[in-house]
PDB file as gemmi writes it, atoms N, CA and C in Angstrom:
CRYST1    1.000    1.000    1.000  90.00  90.00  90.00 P 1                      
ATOM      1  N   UNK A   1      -6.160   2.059  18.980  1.00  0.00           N  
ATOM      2  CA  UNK A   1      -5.149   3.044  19.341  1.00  0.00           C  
ATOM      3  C   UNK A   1      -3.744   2.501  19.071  1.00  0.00           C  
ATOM      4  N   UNK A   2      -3.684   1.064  19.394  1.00  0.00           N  
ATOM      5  CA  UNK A   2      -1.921   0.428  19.587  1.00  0.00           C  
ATOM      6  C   UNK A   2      -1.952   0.539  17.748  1.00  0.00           C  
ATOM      7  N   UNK A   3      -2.894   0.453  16.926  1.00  0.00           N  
ATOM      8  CA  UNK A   3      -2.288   0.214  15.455  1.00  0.00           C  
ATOM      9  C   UNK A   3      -2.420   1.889  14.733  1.00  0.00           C  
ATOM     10  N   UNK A   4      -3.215   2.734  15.484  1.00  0.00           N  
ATOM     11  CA  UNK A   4      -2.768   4.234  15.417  1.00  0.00           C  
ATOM     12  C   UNK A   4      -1.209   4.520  15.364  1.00  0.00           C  
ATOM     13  N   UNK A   5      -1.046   4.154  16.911  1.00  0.00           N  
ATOM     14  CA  UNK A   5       0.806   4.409  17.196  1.00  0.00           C  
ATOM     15  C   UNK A   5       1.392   3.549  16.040  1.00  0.00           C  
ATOM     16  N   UNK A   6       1.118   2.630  15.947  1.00  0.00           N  
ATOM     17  CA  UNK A   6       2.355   2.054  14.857  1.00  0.00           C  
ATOM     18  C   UNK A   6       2.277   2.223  13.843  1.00  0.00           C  
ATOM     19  N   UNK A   7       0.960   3.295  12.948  1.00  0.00           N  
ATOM     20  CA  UNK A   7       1.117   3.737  12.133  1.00  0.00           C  
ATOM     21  C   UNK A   7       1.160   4.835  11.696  1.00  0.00           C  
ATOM     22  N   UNK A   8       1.591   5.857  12.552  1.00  0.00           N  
ATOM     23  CA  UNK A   8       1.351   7.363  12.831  1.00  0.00           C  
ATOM     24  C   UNK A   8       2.280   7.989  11.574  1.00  0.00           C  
ATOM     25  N   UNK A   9       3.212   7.762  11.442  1.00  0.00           N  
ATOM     26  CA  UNK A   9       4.157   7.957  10.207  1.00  0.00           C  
ATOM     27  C   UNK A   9       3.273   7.903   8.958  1.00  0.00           C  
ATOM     28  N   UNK A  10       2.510   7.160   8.659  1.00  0.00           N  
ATOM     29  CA  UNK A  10       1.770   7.004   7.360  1.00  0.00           C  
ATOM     30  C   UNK A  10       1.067   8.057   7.146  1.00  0.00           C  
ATOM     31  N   UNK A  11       1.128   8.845   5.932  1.00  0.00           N  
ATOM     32  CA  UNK A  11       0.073   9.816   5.742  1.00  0.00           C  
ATOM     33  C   UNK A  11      -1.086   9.352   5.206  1.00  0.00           C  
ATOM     34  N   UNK A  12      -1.256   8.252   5.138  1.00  0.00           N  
ATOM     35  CA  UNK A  12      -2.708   7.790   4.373  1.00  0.00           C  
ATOM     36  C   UNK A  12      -3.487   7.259   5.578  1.00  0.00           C  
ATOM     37  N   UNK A  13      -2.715   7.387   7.054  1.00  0.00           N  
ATOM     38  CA  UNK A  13      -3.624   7.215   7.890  1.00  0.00           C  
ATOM     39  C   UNK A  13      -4.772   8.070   8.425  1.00  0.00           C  
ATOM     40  N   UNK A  14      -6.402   7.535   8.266  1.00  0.00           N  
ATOM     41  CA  UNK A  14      -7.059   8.131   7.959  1.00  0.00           C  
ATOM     42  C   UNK A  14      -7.647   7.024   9.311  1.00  0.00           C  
ATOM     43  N   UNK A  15      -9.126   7.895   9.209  1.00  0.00           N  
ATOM     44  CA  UNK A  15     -10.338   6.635  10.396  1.00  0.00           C  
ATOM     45  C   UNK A  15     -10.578   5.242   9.494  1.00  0.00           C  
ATOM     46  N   UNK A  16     -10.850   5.624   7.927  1.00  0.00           N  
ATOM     47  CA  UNK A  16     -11.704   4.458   6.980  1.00  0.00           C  
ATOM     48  C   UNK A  16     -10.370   3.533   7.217  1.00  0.00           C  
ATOM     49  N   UNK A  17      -9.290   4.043   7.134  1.00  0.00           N  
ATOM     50  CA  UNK A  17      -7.377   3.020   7.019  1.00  0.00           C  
ATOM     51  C   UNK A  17      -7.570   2.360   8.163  1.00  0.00           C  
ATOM     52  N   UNK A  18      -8.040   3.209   9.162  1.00  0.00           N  
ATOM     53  CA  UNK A  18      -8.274   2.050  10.604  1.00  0.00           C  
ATOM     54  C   UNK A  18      -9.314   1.236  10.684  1.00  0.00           C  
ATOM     55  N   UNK A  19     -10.285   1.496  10.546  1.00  0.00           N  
ATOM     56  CA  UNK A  19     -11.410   0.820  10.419  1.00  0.00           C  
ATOM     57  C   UNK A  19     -11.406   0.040   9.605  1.00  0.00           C  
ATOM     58  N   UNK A  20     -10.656  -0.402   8.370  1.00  0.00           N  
ATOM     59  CA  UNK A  20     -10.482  -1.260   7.710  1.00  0.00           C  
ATOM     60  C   UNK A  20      -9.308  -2.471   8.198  1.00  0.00           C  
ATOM     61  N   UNK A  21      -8.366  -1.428   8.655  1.00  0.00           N  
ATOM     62  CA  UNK A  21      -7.005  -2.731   9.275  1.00  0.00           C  
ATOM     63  C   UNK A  21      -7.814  -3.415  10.337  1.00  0.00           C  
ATOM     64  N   UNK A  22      -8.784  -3.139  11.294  1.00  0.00           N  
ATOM     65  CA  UNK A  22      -9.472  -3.591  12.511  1.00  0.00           C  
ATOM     66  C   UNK A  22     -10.564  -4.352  12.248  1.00  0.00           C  
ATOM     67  N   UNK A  23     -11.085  -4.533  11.210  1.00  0.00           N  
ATOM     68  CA  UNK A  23     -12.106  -5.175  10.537  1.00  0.00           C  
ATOM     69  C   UNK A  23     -12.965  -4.439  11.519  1.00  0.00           C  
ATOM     70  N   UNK A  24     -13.833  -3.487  11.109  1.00  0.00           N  
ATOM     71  CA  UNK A  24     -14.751  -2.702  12.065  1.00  0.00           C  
ATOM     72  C   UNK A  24     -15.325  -1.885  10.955  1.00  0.00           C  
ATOM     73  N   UNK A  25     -16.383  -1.378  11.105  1.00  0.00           N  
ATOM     74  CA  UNK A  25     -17.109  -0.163  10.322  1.00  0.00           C  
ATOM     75  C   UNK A  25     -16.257   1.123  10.999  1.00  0.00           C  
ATOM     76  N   UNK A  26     -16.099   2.190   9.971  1.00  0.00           N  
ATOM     77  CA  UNK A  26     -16.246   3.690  10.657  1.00  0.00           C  
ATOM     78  C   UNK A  26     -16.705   4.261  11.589  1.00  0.00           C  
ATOM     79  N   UNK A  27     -18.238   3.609  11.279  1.00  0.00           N  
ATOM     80  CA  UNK A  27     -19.378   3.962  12.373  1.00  0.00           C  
ATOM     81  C   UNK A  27     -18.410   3.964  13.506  1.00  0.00           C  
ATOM     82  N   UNK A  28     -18.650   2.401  13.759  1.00  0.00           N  
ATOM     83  CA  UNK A  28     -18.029   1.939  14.967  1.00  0.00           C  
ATOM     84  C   UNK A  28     -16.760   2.189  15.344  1.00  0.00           C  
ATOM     85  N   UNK A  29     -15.859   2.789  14.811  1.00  0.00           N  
ATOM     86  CA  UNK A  29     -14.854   2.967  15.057  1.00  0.00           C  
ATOM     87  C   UNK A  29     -14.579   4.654  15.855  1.00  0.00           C  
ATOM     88  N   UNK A  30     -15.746   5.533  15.186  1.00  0.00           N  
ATOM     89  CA  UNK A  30     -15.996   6.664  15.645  1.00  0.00           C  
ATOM     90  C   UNK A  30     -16.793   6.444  16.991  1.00  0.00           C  
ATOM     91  N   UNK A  31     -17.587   5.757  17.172  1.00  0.00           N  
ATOM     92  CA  UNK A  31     -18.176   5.397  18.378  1.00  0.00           C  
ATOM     93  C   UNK A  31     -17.163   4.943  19.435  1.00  0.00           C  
ATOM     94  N   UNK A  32     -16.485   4.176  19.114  1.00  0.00           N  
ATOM     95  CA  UNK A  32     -15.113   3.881  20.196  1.00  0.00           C  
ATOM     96  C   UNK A  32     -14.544   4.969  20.894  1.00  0.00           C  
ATOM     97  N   UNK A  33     -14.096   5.889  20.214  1.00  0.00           N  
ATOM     98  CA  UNK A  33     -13.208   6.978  19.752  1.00  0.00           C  
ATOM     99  C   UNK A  33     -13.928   7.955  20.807  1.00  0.00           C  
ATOM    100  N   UNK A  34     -15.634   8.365  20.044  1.00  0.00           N  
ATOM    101  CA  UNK A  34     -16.279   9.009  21.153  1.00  0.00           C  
ATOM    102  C   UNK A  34     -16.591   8.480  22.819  1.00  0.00           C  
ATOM    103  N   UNK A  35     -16.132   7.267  23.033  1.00  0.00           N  
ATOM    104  CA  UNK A  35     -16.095   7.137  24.539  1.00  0.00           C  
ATOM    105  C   UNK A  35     -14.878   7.764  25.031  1.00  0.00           C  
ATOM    106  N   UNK A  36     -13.498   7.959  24.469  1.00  0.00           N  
ATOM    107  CA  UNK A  36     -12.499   8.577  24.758  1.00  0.00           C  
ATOM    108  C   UNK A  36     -12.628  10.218  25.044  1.00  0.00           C  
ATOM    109  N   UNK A  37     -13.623  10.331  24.183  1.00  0.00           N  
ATOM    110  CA  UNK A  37     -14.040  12.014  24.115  1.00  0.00           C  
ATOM    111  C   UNK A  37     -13.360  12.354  23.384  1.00  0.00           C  
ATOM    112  N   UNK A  38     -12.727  12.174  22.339  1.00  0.00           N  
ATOM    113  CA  UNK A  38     -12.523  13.228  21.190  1.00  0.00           C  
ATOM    114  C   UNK A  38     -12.431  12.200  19.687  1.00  0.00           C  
ATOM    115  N   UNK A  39     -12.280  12.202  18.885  1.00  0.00           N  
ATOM    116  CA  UNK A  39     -12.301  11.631  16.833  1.00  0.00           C  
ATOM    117  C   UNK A  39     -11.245  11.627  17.030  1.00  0.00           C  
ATOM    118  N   UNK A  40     -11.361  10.317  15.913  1.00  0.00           N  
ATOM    119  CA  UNK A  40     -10.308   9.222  15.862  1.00  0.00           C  
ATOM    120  C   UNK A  40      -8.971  10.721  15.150  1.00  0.00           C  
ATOM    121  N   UNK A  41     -10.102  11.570  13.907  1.00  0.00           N  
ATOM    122  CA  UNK A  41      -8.849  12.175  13.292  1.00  0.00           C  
ATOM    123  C   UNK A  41      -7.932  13.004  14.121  1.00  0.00           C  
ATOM    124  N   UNK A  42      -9.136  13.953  15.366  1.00  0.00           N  
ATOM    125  CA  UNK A  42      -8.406  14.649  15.976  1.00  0.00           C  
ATOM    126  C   UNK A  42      -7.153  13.529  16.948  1.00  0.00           C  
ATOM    127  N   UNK A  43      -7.403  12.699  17.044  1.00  0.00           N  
ATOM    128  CA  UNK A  43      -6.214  11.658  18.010  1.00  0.00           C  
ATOM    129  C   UNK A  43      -5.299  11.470  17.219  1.00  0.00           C  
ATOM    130  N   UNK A  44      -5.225  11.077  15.647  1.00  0.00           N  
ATOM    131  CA  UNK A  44      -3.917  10.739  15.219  1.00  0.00           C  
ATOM    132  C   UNK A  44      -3.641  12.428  14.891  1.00  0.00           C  
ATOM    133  N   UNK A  45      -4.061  13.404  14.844  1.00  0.00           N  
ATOM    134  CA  UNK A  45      -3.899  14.672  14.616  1.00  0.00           C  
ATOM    135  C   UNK A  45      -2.539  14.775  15.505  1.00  0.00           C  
ATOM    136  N   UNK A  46      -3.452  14.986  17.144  1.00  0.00           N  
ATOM    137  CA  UNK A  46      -2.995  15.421  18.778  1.00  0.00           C  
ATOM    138  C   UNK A  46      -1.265  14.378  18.610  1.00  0.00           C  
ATOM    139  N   UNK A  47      -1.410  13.228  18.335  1.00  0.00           N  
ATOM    140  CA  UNK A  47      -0.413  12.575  18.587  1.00  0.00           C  
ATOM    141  C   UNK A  47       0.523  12.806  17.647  1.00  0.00           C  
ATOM    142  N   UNK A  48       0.620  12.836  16.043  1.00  0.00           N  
ATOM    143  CA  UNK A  48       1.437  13.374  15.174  1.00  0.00           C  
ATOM    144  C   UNK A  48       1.873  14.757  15.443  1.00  0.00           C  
ATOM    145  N   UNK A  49       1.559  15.773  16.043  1.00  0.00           N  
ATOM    146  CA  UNK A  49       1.797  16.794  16.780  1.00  0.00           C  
ATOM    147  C   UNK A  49       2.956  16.643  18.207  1.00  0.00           C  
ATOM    148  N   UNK A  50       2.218  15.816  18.890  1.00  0.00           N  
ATOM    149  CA  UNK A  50       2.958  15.630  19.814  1.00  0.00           C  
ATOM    150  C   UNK A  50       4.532  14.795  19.457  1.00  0.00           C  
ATOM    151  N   UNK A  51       4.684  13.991  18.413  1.00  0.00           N  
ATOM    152  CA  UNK A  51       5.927  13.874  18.142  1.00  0.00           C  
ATOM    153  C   UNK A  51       6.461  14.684  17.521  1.00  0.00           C  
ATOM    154  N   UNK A  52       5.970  15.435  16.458  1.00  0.00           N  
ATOM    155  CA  UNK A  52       6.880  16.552  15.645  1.00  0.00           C  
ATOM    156  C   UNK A  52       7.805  17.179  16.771  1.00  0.00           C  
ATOM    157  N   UNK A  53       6.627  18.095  17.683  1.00  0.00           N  
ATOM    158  CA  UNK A  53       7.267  19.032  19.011  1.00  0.00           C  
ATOM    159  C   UNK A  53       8.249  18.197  19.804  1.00  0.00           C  
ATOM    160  N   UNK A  54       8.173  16.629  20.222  1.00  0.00           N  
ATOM    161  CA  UNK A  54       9.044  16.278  20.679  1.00  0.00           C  
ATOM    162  C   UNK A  54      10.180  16.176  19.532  1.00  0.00           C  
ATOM    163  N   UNK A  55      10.710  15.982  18.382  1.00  0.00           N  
ATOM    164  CA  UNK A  55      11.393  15.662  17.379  1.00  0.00           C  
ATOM    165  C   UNK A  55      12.336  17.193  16.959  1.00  0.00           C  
ATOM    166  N   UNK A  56      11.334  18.481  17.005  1.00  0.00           N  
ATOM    167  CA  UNK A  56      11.886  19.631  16.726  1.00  0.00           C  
ATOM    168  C   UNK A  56      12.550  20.291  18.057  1.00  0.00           C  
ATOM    169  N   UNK A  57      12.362  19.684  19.559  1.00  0.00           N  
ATOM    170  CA  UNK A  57      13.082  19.881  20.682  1.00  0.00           C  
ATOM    171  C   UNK A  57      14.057  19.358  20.791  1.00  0.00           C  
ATOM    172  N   UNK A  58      14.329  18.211  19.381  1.00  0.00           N  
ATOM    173  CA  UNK A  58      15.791  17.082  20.003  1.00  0.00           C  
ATOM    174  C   UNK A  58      16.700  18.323  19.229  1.00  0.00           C  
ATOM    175  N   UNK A  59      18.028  18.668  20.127  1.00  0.00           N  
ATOM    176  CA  UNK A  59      19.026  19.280  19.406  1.00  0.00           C  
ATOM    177  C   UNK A  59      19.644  18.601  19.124  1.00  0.00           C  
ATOM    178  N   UNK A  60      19.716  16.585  18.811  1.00  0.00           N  
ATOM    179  CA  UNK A  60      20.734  16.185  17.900  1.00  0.00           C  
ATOM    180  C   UNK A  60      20.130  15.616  16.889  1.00  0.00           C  
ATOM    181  N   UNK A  61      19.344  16.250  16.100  1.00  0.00           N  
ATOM    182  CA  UNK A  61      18.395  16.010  14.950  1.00  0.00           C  
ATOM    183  C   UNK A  61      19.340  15.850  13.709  1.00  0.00           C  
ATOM    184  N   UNK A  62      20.704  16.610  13.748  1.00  0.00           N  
ATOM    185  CA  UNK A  62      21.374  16.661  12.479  1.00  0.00           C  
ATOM    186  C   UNK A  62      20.488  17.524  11.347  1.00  0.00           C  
ATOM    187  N   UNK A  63      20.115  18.810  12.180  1.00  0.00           N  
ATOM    188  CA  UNK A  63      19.859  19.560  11.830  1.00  0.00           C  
ATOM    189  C   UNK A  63      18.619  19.135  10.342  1.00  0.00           C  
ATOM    190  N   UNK A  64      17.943  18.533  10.870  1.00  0.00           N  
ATOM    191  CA  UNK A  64      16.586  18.106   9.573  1.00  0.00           C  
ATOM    192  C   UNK A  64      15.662  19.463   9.860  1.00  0.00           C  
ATOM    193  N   UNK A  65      15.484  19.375   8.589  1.00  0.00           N  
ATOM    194  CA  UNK A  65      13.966  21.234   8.728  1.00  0.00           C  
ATOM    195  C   UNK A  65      12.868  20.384   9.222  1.00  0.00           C  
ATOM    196  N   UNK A  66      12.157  21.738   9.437  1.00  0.00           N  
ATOM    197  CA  UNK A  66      10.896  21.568  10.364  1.00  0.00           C  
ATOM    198  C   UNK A  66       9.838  20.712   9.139  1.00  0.00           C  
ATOM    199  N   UNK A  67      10.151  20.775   7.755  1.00  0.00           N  
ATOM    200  CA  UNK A  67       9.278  20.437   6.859  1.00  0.00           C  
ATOM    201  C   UNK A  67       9.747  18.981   7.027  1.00  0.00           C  
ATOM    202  N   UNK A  68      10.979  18.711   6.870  1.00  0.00           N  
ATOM    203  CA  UNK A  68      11.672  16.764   6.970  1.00  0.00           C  
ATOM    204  C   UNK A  68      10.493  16.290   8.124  1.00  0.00           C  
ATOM    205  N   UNK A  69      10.769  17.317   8.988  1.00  0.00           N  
ATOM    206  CA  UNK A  69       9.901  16.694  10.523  1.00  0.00           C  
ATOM    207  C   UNK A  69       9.168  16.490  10.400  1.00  0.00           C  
ATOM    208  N   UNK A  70       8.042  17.299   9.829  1.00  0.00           N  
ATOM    209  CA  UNK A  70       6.430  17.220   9.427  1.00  0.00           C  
ATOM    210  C   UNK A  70       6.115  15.823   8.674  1.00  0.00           C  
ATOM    211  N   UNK A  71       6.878  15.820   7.534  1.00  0.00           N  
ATOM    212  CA  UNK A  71       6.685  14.612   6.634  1.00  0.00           C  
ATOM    213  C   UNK A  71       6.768  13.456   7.103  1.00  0.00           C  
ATOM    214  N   UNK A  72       7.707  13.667   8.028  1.00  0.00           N  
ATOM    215  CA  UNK A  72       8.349  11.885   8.707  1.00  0.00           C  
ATOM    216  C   UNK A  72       6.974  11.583   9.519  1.00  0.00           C  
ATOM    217  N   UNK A  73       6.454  12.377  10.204  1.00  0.00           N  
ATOM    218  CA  UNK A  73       5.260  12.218  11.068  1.00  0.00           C  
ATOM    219  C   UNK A  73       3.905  12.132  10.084  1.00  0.00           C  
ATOM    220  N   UNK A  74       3.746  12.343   8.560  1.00  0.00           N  
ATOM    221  CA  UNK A  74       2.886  12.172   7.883  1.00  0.00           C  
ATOM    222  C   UNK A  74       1.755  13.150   7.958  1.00  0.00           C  
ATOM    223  N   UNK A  75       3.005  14.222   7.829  1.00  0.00           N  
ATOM    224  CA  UNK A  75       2.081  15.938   7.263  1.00  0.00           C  
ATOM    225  C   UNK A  75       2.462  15.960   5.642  1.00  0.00           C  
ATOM    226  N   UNK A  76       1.800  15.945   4.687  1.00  0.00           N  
ATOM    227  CA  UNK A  76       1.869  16.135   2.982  1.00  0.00           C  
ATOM    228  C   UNK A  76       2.248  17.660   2.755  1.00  0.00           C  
ATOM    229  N   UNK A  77       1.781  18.380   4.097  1.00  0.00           N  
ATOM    230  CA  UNK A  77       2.069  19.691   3.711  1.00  0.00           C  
ATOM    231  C   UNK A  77       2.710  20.296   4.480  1.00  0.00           C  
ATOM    232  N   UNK A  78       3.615  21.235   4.706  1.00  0.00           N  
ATOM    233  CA  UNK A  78       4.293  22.150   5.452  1.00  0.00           C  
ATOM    234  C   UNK A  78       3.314  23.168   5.951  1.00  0.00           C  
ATOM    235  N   UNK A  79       3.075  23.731   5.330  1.00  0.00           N  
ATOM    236  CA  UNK A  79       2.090  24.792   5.394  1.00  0.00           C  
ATOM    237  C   UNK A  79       1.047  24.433   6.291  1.00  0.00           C  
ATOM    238  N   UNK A  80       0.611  23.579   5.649  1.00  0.00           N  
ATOM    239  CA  UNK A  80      -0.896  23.047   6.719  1.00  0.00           C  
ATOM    240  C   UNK A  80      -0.120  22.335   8.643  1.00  0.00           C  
ATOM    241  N   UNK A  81       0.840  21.833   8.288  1.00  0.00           N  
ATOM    242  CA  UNK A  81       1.684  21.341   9.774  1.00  0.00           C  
ATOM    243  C   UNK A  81       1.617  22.858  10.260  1.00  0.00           C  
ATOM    244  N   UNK A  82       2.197  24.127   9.739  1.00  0.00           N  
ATOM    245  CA  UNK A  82       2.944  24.902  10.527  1.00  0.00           C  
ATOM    246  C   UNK A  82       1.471  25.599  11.274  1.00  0.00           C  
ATOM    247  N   UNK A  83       0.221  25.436  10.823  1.00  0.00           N  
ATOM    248  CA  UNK A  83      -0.559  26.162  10.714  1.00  0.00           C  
ATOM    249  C   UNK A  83      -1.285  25.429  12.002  1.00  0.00           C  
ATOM    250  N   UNK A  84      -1.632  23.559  11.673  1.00  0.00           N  
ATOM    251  CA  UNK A  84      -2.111  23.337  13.101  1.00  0.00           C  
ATOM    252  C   UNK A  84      -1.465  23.425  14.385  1.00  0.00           C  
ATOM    253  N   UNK A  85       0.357  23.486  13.779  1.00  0.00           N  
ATOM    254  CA  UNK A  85       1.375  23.544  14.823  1.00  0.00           C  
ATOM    255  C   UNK A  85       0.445  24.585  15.860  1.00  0.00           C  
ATOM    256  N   UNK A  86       0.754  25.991  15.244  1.00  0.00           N  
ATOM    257  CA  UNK A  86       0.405  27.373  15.821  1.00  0.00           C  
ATOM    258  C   UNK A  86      -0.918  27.033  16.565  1.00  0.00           C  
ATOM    259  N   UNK A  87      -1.883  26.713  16.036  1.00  0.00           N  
ATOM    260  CA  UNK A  87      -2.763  26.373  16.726  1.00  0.00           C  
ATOM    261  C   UNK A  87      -3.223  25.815  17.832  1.00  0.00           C  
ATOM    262  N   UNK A  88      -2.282  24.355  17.924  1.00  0.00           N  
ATOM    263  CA  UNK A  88      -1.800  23.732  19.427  1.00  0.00           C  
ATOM    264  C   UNK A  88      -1.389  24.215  19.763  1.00  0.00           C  
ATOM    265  N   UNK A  89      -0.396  24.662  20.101  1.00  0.00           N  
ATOM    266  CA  UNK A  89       0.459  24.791  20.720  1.00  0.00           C  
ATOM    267  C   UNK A  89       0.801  27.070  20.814  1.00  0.00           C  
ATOM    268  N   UNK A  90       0.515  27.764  19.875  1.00  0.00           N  
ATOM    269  CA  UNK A  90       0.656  29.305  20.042  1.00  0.00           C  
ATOM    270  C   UNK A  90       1.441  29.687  19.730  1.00  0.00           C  
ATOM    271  N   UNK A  91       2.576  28.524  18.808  1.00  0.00           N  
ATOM    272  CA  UNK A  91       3.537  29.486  18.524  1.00  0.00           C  
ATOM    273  C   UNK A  91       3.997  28.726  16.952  1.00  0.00           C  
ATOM    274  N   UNK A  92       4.631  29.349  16.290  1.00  0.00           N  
ATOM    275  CA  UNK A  92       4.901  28.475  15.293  1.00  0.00           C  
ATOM    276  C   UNK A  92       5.821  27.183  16.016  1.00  0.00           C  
ATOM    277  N   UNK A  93       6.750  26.434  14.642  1.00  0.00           N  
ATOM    278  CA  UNK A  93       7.284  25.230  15.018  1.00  0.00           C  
ATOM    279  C   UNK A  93       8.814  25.813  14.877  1.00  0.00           C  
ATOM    280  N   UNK A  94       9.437  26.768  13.859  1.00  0.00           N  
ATOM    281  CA  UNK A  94      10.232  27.398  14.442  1.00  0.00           C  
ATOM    282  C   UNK A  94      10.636  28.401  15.913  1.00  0.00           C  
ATOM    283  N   UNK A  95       9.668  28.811  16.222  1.00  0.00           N  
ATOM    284  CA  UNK A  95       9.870  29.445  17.437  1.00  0.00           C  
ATOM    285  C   UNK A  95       9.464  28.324  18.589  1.00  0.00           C  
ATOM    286  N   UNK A  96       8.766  27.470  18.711  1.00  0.00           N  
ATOM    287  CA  UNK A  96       9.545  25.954  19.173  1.00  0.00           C  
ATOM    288  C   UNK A  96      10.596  25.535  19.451  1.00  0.00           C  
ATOM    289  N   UNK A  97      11.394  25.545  17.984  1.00  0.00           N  
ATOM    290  CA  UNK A  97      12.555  24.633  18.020  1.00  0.00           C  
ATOM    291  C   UNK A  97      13.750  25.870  18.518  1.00  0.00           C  
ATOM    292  N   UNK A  98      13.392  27.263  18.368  1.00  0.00           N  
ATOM    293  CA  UNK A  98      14.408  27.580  18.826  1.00  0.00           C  
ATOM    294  C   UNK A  98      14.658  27.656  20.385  1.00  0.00           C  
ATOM    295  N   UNK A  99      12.740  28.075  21.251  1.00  0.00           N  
ATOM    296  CA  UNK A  99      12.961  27.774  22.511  1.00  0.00           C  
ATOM    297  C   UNK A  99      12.980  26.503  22.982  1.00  0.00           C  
ATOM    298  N   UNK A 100      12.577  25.810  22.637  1.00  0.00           N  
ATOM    299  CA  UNK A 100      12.843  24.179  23.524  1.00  0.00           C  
ATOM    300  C   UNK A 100      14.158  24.277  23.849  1.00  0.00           C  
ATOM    301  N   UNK A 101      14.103  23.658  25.591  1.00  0.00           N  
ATOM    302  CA  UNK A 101      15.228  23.150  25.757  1.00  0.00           C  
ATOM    303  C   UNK A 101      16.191  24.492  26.439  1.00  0.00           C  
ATOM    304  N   UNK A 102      15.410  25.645  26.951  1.00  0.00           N  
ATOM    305  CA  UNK A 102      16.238  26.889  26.912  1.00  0.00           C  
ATOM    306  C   UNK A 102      15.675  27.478  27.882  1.00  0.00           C  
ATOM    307  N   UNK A 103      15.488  26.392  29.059  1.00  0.00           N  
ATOM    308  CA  UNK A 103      14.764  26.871  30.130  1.00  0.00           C  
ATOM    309  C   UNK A 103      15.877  27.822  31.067  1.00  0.00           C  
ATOM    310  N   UNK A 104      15.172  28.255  32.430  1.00  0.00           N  
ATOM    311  CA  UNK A 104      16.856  28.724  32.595  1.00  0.00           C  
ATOM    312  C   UNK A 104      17.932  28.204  32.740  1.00  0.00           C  
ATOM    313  N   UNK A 105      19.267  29.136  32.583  1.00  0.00           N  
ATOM    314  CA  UNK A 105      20.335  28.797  32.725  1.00  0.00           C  
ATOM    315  C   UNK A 105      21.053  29.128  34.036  1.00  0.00           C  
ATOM    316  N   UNK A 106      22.012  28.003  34.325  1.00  0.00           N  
ATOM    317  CA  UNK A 106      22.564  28.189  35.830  1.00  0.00           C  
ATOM    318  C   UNK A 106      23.667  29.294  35.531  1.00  0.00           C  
ATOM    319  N   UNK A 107      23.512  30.194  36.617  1.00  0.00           N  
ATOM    320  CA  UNK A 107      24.255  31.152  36.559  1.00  0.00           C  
ATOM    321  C   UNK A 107      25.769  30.950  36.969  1.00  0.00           C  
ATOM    322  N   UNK A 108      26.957  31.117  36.384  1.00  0.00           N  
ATOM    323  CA  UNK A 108      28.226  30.820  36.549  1.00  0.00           C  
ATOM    324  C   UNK A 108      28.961  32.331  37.335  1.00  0.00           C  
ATOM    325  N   UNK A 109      29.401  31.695  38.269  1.00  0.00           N  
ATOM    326  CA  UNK A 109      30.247  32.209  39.205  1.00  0.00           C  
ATOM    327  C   UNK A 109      31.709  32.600  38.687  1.00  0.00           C  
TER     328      UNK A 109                                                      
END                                                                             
């Protein structure tokens, strides 16, 4: 998992990329994975997700597109990001970035 996180950015991170940096079989590496209860892919999936959404909530991004975002986190595709985006989460990654952060507002007197 700790060489997942430090390589989450890489798009060539794959299970065989881990299982090879760990000196481990696949097998075994999927077997690990299944004591956690879910694949290794769906984990670097869940977690490259979970930074995009945190990354497209920062409003001092200097305005990078949702596609810069995807890539930096090691999506090859826009299309395919916006698509598992929706999926996690129910909404696209633009309608995300425009509500994050827009919870209510204090009412001024």
């Amino acid at each position: 998992m700790e060489y997942v996180e430090l390589h989450l950015t890489d798009p060539d991170l794959s299970p065989e990329a881990v299982a090879r940096a760990q000196h481990i079989s696949v097998r075994y590496l999927h077997k690990l994975f299944k004591d956690e209860g879910t694949t290794v892919s769906r984990w670097i999936l869940r977690r490259r997700l979970e930074e995009c959404r945190r990354d497209l909530a920062r409003h001092d991004r200097g305005g990078r597109t949702i596609a810069a975002v995807a890539a930096r986190w090691g999506f090859l595709s826009a299309t395919h990001f916006s698509r598992v985006f929706r999926s996690a989460y129910g909404m696209s990654p633009r309608e995300w970035r425009e509500t994050a952060g827009n919870g209510p507002r204090p009412v001024s007197r």
